[in-house]
Structure formats: structure tokens, C-alpha cells
C-alpha positions in Angstrom: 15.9 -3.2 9.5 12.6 -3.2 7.6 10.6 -6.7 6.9 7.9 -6.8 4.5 5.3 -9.7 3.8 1.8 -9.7 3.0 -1.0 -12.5 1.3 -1.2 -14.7 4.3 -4.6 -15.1 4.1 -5.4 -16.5 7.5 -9.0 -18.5 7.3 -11.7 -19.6 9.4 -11.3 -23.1 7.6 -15.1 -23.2 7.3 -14.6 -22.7 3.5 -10.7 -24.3 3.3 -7.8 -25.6 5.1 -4.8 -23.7 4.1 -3.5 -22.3 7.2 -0.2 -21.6 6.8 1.9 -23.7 9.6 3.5 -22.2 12.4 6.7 -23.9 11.6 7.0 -21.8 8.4 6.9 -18.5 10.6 9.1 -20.3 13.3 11.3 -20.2 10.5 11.1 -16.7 8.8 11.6 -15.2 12.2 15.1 -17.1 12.9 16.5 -16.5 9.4 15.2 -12.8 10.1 17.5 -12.5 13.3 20.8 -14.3 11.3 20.4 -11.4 9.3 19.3 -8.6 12.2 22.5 -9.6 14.6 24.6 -9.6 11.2 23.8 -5.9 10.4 24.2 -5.3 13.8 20.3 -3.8 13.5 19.1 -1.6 16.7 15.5 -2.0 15.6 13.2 -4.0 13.0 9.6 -3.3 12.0 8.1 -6.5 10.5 5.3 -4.7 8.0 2.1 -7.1 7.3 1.2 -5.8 3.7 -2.5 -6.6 3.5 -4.6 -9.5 3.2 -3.1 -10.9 6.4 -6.9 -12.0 7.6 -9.5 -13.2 5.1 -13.0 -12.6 6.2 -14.1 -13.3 2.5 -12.7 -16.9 2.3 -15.7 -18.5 4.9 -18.9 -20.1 4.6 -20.1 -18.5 7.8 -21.7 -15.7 5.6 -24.0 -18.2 4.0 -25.3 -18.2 7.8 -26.9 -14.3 7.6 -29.4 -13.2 4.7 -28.0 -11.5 2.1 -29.0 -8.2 3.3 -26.6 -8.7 6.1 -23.8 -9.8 3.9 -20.8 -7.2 3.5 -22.4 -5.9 0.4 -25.6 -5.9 1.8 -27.4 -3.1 4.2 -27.9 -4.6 7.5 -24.7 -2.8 9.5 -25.2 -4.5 12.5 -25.2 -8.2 12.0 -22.5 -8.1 9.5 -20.4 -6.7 11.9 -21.2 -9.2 14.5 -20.3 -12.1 12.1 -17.2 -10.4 10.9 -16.3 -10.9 14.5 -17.2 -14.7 14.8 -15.2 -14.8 11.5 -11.9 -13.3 12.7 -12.6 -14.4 16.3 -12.8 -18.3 14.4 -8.9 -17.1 12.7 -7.6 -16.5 15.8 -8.6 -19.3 17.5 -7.3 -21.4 14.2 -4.0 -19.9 14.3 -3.5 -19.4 17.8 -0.2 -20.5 17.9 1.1 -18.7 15.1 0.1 -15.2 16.1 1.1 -15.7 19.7 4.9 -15.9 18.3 4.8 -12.4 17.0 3.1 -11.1 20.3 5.4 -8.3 21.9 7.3 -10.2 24.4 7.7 -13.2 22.0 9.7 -11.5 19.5 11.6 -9.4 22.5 12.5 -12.8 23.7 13.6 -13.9 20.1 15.5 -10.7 19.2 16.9 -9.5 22.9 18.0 -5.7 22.7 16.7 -5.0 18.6 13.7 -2.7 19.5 11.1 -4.6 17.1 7.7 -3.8 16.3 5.0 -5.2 13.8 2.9 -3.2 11.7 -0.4 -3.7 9.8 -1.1 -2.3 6.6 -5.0 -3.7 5.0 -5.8 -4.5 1.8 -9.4 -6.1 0.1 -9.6 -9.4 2.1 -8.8 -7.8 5.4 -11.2 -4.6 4.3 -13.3 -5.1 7.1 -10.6 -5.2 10.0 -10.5 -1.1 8.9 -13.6 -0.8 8.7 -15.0 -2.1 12.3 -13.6 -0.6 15.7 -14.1 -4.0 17.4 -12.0 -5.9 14.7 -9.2 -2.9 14.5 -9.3 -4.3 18.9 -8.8 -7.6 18.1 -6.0 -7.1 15.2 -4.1 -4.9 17.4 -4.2 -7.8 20.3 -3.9 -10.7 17.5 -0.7 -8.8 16.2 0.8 -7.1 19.2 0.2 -3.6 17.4 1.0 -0.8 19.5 -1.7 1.5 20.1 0.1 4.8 19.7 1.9 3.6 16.2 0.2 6.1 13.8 1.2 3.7 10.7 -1.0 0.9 12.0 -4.4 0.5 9.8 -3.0 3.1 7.1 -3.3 2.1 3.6 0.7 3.0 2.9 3.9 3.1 4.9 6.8 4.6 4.0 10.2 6.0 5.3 12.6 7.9 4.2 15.7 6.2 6.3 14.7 2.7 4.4 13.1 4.7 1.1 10.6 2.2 0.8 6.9 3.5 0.0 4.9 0.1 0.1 0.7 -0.5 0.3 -1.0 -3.9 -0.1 -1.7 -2.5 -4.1 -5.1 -3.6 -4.6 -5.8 0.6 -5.5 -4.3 -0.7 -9.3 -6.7 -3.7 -9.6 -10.3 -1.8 -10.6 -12.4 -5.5 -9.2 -10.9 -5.4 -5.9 -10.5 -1.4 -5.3 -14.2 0.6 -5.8 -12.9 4.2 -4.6 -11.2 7.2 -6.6 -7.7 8.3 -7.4 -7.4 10.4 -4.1 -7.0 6.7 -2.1 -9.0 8.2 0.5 -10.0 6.8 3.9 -13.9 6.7 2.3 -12.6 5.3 -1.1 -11.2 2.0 0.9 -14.2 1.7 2.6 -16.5 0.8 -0.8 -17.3 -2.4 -1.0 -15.2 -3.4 -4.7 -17.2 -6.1 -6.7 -14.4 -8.3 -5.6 -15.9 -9.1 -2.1 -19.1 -10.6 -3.4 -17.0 -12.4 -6.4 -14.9 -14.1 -3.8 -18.3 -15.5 -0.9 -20.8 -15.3 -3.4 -19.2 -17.4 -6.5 -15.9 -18.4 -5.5 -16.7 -19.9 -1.7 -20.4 -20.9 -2.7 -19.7 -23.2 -5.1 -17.8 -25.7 -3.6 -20.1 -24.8 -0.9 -23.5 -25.8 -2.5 -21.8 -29.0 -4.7 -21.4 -30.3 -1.4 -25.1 -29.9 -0.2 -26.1 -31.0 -3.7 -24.3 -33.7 -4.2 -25.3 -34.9 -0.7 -29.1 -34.6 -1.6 -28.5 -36.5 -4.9 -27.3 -39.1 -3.2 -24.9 -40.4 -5.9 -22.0 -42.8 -5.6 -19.7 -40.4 -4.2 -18.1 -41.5 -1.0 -17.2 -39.5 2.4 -13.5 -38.6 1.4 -14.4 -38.7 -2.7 -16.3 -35.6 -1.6 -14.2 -34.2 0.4 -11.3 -34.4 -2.1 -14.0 -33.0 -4.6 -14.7 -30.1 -2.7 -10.8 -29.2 -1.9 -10.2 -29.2 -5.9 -13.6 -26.1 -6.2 -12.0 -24.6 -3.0 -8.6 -24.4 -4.4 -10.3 -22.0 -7.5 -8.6 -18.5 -6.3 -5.5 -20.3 -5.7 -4.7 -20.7 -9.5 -1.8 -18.3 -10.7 -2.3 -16.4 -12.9 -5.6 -15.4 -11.9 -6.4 -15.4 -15.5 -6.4 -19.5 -15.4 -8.8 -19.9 -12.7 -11.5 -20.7 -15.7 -9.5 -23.6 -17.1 -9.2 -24.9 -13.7 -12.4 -25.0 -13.0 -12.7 -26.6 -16.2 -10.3 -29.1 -15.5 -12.6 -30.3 -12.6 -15.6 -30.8 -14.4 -14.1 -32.7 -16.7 -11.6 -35.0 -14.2 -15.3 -35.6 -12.4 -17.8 -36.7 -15.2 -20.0 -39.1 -12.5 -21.5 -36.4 -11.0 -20.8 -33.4 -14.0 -24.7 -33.2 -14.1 -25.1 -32.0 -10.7 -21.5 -29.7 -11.0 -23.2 -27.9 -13.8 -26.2 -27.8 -12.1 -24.6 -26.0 -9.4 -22.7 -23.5 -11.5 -25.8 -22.6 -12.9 -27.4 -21.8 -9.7 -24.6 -20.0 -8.4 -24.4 -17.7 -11.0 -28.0 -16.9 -11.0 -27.8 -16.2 -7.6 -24.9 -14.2 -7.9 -26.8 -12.3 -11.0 -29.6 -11.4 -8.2 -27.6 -9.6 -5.7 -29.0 -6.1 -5.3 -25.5 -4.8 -5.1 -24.5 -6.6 -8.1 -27.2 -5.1 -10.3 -26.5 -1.5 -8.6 -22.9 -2.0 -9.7 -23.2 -2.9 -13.2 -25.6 -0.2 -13.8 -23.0 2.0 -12.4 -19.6 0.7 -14.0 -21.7 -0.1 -17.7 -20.4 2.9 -19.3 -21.4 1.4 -23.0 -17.7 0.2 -24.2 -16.0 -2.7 -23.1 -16.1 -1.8 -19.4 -15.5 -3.5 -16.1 -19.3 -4.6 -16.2 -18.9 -5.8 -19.3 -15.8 -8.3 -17.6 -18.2 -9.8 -15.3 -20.8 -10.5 -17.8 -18.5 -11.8 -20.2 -17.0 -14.2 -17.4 -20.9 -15.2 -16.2 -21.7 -15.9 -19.6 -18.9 -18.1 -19.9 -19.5 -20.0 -16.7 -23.1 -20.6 -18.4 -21.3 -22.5 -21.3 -20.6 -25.6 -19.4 -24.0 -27.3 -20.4 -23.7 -27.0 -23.7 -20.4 -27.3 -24.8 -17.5 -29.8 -24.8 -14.2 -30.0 -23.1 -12.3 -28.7 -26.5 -14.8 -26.0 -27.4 -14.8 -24.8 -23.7 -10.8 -24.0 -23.6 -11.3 -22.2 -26.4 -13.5 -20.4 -25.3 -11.8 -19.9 -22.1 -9.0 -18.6 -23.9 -11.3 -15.6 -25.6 -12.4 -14.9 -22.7 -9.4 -14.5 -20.9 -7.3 -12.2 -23.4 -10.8 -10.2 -23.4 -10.4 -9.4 -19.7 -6.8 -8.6 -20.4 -5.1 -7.7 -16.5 -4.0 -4.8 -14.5 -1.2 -3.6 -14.1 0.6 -3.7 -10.5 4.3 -2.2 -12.5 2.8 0.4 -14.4 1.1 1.8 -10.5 4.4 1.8 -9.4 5.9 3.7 -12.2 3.0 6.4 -11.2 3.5 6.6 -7.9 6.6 7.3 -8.2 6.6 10.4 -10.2 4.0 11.3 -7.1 6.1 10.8 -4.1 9.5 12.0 -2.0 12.0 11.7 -4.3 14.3 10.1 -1.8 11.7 6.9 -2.2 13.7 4.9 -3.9 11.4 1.4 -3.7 7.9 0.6 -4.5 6.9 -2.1 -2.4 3.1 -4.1 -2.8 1.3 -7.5 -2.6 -1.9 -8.6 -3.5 -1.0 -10.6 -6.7 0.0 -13.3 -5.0 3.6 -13.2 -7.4 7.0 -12.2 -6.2 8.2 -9.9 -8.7 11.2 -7.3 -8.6 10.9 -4.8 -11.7 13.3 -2.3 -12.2 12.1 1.1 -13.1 14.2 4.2 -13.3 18.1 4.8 -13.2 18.8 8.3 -12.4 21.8 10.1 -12.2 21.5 12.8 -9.4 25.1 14.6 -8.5 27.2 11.7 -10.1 25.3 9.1 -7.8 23.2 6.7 -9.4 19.9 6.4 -7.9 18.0 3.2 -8.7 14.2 2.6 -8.1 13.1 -0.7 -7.9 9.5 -2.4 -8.1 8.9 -5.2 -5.5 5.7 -7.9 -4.9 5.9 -9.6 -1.7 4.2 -12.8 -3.4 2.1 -15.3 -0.9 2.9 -17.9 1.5 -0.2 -20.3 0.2 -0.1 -22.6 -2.0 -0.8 -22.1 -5.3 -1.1 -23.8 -8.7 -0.1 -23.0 -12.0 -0.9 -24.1 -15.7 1.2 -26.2 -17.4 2.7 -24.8 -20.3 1.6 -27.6 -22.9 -2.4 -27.1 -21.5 -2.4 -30.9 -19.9 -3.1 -29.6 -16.1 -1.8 -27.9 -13.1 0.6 -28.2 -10.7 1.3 -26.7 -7.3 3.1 -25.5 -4.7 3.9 -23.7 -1.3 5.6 -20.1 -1.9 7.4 -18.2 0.9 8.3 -14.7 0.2 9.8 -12.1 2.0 11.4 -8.2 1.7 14.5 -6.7 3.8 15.5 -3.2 3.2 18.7 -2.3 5.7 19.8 1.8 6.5 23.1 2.7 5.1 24.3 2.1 8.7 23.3 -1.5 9.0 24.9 -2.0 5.8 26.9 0.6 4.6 27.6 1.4 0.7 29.5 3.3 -2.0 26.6 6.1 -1.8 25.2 5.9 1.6 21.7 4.7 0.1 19.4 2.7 1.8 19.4 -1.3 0.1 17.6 -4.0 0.0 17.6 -8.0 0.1 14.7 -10.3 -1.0 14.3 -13.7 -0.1 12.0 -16.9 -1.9 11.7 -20.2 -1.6 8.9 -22.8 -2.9 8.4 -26.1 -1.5 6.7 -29.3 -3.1 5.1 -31.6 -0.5 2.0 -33.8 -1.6 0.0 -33.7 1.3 
């Protein structure tokens, strides 16, 4: 039995408070048994797909110069406060991890041989990249040392004919290597890591500090609830709302809209600044409408918000966003599969944060048909989504998860590994 979920997105909670409750993983873990004595399963591998620790989502960058940033040159203090970061997750979520710990989950499961893996993806970039966070992972997880699969950008297996990786490689702002998916081409730093501390975690960051100096009428929790709404920006689905958000909360907070526009302002000049920002756009401006050319377009739009109007804003957030356009997690899968074992019959990613299952291809091989099925393991945070008639958002929790059983555990017509998927949503206001 095979157990795939991904987008966790453990924090810090320097820069939020959306730790997913240990209750919710309480209860993951007991519906997972149901189903594991049910199949009569001798073994289950619970896969984390990526973006399990977010070392992006923090203030505690804004504490090193930006040389020592991620994106930055100074190797040595970036790694030490990538380990306060995660060392700061673990303590946060102490309770959580310690329930998928190796005797925990021997305790839960009794004689099912289980094991977790841990596949990275762009939030959790670093955790491959330094040998002291790859230590802590494997003791924050219970990894086993001598499991090969551990901090590989893909598993797969025939037995289960899954092939699954965390599928940032199809989206160009979060992925900066080649087609080859090498071990060098997931170490670049994608323009994604600065977009998320540099923009999406300073903002709220310095409206805080600026709306503190101002002074203004603002209470203690009017702030706090202020700086919730900015933190909540990469939360919006689909991503390609995020700018009507944001509008949304300059508008709903016009007593202090001088000082939020002020602060955009400042934040994307700083973010216009960064050395590694202005060595990537001279290397992705290929003179067409280009990935640089994205950015830019969605700078220049955050620039807009002192000079024009509620109305004229959404329409201009709505150019802007059929300008970007958005990749394509489907059409990757479609590829890969013309790449890999043909006895792969599903694609499994996460990363967009929305549980999908796509089919692709029906085949007829022998007289059996052979199905191959796209799946995205969604998110377990909350997220919010536009309303259809443009009057707001609204949100919710997500849980998602992916079984695939052998044709022993559950046997079929053509002795083909299947699959069950599970999703639930869950409105609390908090």
C-alpha cells in the first residue's frame, strides 16, 4: 500500500500561523489503517511529495543581509539560518512529526512493515541542498538512512505503477534548471524563492513596522487581523487571483491605504534591487514576451495602486493575469509519460496546491485495457478562492490524499495495480 501527500507547508510562524493541527494527521493515519487492515496490506510507504517544510514562508531572513539570503552569495550564514528556520518547524510542530516517528507508526499499524519517504520540491529546496538539514529531515520524519528514494526528486515503482515528483520542474518561476532534471538543475535558485521572502513575506512584514511608526488609529488586534489578510496572499487559489486579493485588502482598509501603498511601493523597489533579480532578467529577457517580461508586467502592475481606482485596478488585474497565462502540470504528465516504463500507469505530483485527477491515455495492450491517470495531491492549508460574481473570497481547509494498492491487496479483472483517492474540505471560522 502506497500513500501519497505533499503541500504541507510546515512554518516557522514568524511570517504566519497556519500550522496544520495534529488532529488532522491523527486522523489521516487512522482512516489510512481502516483501509491497510482491509487490504490485508503487509507493508505501506507514506510518500511526502515536496513542499513538506517551508523555509521561504519566514521573516527570520529579514534577520541576515541580503547577501546572505538564499539568493544571495554568503554560503555560510544562509545555511546557519536555514537551520534556525527548520530547527523553529520542528519545535512548532513537535507533536505532529513525532506521530510519524518509526516506532509511532509500528505502534499504530502493528505487523504492516511501514516506512515514510521524502521527496523535495521548491519550498523545501534547501533541505536537499544542506547536509545538516538532510540530518534533521531524516530525524524529523523517521527516514531511514539506507532508503535510496529518500531526498530524490521522483519515486516510482513498478508493483504500484505510480511515477510521482513534487512537479514544480513544469512551473518555469519555481524550477530554474534544464530538461535533464538533474541533481545541479534542482539546486538553482528559481526566481520563485525571492518572489515568495522578498515580496510575498515582506509585505505584510514591513506594513506592520510602518504602520507602527505612523502611529495611526489602528489597534493591537486591528493590526494583527490586518497583517493575517497580506499574509494569507499565496494562499489565494488560483494563483492567478492573488492580485485581486491583494486588491481586495487595500480597498476593505482605506484608513491606512496611504501607508499600504506606500509599502507596496517600497517593497517592490527593493525587490527590483536584488542583484539576483537583475542577473535573472538579463538572463530570461530573451526579447518576446518571456518569463522576465511576467515579472515586470506583474511589478508594474503592483505600481498601479497609487494612481488608479478600485474599478480601473480589476481591470487591469484582469489583463494582467490572462497575460501571464499558467503552466501546465497535465500537459508534464502527458510528457512524461511517453518518457518512462511503460508499466507506469499513474502520474502522480503536487505543488498546485489543487486536487486534480486527469485522465490521459486508454490503451489497449493484448485485449487489456490499460488506463493512465494524472493525479495532484492538493494541500492541507487553507486556502481562498474568488467568488465567481468578483464580490470577494472565501476560504477553506483542504485535506487530500492518494492510495495506490498491488493487485494482491486488491485484486482485479487484469491484475493491474489501482488506485483510491480521498478529499475532504472543512469550513470553520476561526
Amino acid at each position: 500500500m502506497l500513500v501519497f501527500i505533499s503541500d504541507l507547508h510546515f512554518v516557522d510562524e514568524t511570517a504566519e500561523k497556519h500550522n496544520i493541527p495534529t488532529l488532522a494527521f491523527e486522523i489521516f493515519l487512522s482512516h489510512i489503517k481502516v483501509l491497510a487492515d482491509r487490504v490485508r496490506a503487509k507493508e505501506l510507504k507514506i510518500v511526502f511529495l515536496g513542499e513538506i517544510f517551508d523555509l521561504l514562508r519566514t521573516e527570520e531572513w529579514f534577520n541576515e543581509n541580503i547577501e546572505d539570503r538564499p539568493w544571495g552569495k554568503n554560503k555560510d550564514k544562509m545555511h546557519n539560518r536555514a537551520k534556525i528556520i527548520l530547527n523553529k518547524i520542528d519545535e512548532k510542530n513537535k507533536d505532529t512529526f513525532n506521530i510519524f516517528k518509526p516506532a509511532a507508526l509500528e505502534n499504530r499499524f502493528g505487523n504492516i512493515k511501514t516506512e515514510t519517504i521524502y521527496i523535495p520540491g521548491n519550498h523545501d529546496r534547501l533541505c536537499f541542498i544542506i547536509d545538516d538539514l538532510k540530518e534533521k529531515v531524516v530525524d524529523i520524519l523517521g527516514l531511514k538512512d539506507s532508503n535510496p528514494d529518500n531526498f530524490k526528486h521522483h519515486f516510482s515503482s513498478v508493483k504500484y505503477g505510480v511515477y510521482a515528483l513534487h512537479g514544480h520542474f513544469f512551473d518555469k518561476f519555481n524550477y530554474e534548471g534544464g530538461p535533464d532534471r538533474s541533481e545541479k538543475d534542482y539546486k538553482l535558485v528559481p526566481i520563485g524563492d525571492p518572489i515568495t521572502t522578498e515580496l510575498i513575506a515582506k509585505l505584510p512584514y514591513k506594513l506592520v513596522k510602518n504602520i507602527e511608526k505612523a502611529k495611526c488609529i489602528l489597534n493591537e488586534k486591528e493590526i494583527e487581523k490586518l497583517k493575517q489578510n497580506f499574509q494569507d496572499i499565496e494562499n489565494i487559489r488560483p494563483l492567478s487571483e492573488t492580485l485581486k486579493w491583494l486588491i481586495y485588502q487595500v480597498d476593505a482598509n482605506k484608513n491606512v491605504i496611504d501607508i499600504i501603498e506606500k509599502t507596496i511601493d517600497e517593497v517592490v523597489k527593493e525587490f527590483r534591487k536584488l542583484e539576483f533579480v537583475k542577473k535573472w532578467y538579463k538572463h530570461h529577457d530573451k526579447g518576446r514576451f518571456d518569463m522576465a517580461d511576467k515579472i515586470q508586467f506583474i511589478l508594474k502592475f503592483l505600481e498601479k495602486f497609487k494612481v488608479f481606482n478600485l474599478k480601473r485596478l480589476l481591470k487591469e488585474a484582469d489583463k494582467t493575469i490572462k497575460k501571464i497565462g499558467k503552466e501546465s502540470a497535465v500537459k508534464g504528465a502527458e510528457e512524461l509519460l511517453s518518457k518512462i516504463d511503460k508499466r507506469i500507469h499513474y502520474i502522480v505530483m503536487g505543488h498546485t496546491h489543487t486536487p486534480l485527477m486527469e485522465a490521459l491515455v486508454l490503451r489497449d495492450e493484448g485485449g487489456i485495457p490499460c488506463e493512465y491517470v494524472y493525479f495532484n495531491t492538493g494541500t492541507w492549508r487553507k486556502s481562498y478562492y474568488a467568488c465567481r460574481n468578483r464580490s470577494g473570497f472565501i476560504g477553506w481547509k483542504n485535506m487530500t490524499y492518494v492510495i495506490f494498492y498491488t493487485e494482491e491487496e486488491k485484486p482485479n479483472k487484469y491484475n493491474l495495480p489501482v488506485f483510491e483517492t480521498w478529499s475532504g474540505s472543512l469550513k470553520m471560522e476561526e
